[in-house]
MARROSE-894109 format. One record per atom (N, C-alpha, C): residue number from 1; x, y, z. Coordinates in nm, 2 decimals. Example, Ala and Ser with C-alpha at 12.3 -4.5 7.8 and 13.67 -1.06 7.14 Angstrom:
<rs>
+-----+--------+--------+--------+
:   k :     c1 :     c2 :     c3 :
+-----+--------+--------+--------+
:   1 :   1.32 :  -0.57 :   0.78 :
:   1 :   1.23 :  -0.45 :   0.78 :
:   1 :   1.32 :  -0.33 :   0.78 :
:   2 :   1.28 :  -0.22 :   0.71 :
:   2 :   1.37 :  -0.11 :   0.71 :
:   2 :   1.29 :   0.00 :   0.79 :
+-----+--------+--------+--------+
</rs>
This chain:
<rs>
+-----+--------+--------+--------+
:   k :     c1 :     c2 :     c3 :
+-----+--------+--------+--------+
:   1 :   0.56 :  -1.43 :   1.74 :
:   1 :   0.60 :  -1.41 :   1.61 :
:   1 :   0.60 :  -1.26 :   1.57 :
:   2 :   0.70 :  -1.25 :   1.51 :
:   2 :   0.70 :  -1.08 :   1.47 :
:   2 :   0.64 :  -1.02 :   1.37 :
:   3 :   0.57 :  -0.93 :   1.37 :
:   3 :   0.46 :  -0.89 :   1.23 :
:   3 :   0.57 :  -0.81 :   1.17 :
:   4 :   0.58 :  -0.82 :   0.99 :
:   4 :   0.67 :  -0.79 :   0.93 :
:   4 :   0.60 :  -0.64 :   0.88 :
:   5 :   0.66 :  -0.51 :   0.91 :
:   5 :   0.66 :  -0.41 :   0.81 :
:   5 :   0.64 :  -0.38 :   0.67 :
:   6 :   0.51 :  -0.29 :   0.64 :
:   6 :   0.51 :  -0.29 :   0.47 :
:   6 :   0.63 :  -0.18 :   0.48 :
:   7 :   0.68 :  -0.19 :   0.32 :
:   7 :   0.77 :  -0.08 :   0.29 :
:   7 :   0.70 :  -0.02 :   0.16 :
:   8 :   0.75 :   0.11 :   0.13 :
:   8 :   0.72 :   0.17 :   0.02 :
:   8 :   0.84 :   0.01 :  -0.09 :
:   9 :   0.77 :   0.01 :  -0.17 :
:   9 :   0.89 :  -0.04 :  -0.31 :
:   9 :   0.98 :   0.05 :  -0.35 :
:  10 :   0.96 :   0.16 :  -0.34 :
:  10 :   1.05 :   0.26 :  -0.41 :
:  10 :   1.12 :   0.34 :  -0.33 :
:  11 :   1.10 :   0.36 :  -0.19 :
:  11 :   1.16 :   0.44 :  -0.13 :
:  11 :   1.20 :   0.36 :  -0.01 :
:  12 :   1.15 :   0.24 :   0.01 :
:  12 :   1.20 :   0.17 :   0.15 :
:  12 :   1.11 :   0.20 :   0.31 :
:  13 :   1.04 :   0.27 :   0.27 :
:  13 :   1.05 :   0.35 :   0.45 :
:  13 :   0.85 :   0.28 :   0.44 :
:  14 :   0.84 :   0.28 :   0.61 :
:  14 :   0.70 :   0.20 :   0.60 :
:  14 :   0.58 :   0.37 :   0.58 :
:  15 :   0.49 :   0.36 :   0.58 :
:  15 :   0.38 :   0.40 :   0.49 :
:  15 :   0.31 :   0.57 :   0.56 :
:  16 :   0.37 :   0.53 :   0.65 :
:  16 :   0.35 :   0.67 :   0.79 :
:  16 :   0.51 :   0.77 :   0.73 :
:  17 :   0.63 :   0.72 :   0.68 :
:  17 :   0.71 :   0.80 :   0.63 :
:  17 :   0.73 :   0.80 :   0.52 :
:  18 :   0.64 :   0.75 :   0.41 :
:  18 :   0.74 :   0.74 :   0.30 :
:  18 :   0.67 :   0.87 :   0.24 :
:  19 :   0.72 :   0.93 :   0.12 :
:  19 :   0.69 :   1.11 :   0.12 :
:  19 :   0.71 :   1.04 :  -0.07 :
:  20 :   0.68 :   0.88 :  -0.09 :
:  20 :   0.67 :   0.90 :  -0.26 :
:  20 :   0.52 :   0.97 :  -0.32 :
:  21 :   0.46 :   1.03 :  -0.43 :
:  21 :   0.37 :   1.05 :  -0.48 :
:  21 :   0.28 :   0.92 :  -0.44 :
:  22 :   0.18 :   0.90 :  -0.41 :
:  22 :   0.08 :   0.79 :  -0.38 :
:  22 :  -0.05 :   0.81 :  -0.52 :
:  23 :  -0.05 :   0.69 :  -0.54 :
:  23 :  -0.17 :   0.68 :  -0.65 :
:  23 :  -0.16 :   0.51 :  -0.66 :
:  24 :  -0.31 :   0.45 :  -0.70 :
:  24 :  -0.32 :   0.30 :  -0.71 :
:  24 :  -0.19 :   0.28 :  -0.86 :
:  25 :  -0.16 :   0.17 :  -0.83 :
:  25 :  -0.07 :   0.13 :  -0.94 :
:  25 :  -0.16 :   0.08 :  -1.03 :
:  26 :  -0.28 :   0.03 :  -1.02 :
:  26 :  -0.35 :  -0.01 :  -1.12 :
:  26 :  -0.41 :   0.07 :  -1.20 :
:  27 :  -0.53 :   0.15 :  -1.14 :
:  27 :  -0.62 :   0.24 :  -1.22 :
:  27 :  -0.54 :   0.35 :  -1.12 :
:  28 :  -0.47 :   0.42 :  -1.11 :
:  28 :  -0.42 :   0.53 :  -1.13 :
:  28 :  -0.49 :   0.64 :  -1.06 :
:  29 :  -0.57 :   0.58 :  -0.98 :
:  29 :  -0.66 :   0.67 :  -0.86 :
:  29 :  -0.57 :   0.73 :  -0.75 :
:  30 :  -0.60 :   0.87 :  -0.69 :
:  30 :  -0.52 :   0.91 :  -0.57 :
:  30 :  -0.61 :   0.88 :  -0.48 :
:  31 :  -0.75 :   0.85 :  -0.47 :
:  31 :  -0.83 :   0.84 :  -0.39 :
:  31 :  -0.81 :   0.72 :  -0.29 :
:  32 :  -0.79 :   0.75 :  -0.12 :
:  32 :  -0.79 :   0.64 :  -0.02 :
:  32 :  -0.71 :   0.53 :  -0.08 :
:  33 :  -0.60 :   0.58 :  -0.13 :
:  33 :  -0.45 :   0.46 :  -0.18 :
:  33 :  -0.39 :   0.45 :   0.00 :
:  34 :  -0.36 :   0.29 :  -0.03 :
:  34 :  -0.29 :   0.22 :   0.11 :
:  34 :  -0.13 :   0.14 :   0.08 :
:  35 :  -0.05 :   0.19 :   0.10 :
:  35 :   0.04 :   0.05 :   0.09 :
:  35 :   0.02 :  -0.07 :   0.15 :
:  36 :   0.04 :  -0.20 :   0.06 :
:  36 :   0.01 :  -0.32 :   0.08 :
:  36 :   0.12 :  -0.42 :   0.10 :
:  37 :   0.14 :  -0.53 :   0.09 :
:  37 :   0.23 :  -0.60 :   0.17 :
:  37 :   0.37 :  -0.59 :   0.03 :
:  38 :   0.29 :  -0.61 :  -0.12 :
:  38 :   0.39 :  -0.61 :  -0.18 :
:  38 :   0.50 :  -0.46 :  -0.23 :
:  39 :   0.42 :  -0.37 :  -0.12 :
:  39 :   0.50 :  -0.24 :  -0.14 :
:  39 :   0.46 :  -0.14 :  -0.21 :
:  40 :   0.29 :  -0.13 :  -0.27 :
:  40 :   0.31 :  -0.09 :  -0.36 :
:  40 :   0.17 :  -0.01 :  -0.30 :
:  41 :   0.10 :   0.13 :  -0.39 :
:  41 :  -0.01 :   0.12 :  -0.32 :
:  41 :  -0.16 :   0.12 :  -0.42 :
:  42 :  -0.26 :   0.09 :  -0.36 :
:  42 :  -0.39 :   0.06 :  -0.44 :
:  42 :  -0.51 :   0.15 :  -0.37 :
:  43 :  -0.58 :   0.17 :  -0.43 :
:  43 :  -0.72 :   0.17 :  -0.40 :
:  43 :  -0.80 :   0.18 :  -0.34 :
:  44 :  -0.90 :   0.17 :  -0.28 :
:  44 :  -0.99 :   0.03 :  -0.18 :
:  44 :  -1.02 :  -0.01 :  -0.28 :
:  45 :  -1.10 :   0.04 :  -0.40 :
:  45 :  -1.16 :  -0.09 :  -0.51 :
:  45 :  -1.09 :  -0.18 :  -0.55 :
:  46 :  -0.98 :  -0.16 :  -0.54 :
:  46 :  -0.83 :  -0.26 :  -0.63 :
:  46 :  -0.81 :  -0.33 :  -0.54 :
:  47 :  -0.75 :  -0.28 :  -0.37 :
:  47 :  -0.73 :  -0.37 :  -0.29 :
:  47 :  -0.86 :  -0.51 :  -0.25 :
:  48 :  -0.97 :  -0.45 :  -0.29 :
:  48 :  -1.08 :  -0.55 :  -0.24 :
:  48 :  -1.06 :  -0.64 :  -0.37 :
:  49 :  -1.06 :  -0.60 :  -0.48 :
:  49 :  -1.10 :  -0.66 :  -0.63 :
:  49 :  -0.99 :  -0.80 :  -0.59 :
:  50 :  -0.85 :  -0.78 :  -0.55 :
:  50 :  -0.75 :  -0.84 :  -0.56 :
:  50 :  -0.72 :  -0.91 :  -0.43 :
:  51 :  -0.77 :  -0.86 :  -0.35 :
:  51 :  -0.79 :  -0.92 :  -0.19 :
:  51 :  -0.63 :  -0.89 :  -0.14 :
:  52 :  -0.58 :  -0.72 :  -0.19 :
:  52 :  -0.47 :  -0.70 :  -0.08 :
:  52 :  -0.54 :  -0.65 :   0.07 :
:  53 :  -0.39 :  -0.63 :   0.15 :
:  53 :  -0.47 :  -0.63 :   0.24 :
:  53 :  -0.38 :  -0.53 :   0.30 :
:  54 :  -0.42 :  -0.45 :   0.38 :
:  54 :  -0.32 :  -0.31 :   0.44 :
:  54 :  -0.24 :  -0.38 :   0.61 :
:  55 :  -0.14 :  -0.27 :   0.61 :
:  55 :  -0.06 :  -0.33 :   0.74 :
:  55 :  -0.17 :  -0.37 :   0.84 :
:  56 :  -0.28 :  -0.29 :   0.87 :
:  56 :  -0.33 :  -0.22 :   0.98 :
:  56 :  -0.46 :  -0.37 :   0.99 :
:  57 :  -0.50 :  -0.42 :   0.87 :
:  57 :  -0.58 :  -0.53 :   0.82 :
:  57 :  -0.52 :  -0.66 :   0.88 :
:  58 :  -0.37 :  -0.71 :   0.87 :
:  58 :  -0.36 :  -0.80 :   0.89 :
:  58 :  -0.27 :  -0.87 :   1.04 :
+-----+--------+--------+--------+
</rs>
């Protein structure tokens, strides 16, 4: 089975190229932000609160 690529939401490209500003979309932190599966990026406190999970995680 093939593991499917995160993308940026906004820019398309997976998370090693994407060059958009990073900050959690929730609380607005630049701190250790990850893109997650729905494209978007978070936190660690947001991704745990919410149980996303990073490419590298799953």
């Amino acid at each position: 089975m093939e593991r499917k690529i995160f993308q940026c939401y906004v820019c398309g490209q997976p998370e090693d190229r994407c060059s958009c500003d990073k900050y959690c979309v929730l609380c607005h932190s630049d701190y250790g932000v990850r893109l997650t599966e729905d494209g978007q990026y978070y936190c660690l406190d947001c991704r745990d609160a919410c149980d996303y999970k990073t490419q590298d995680a799953v």
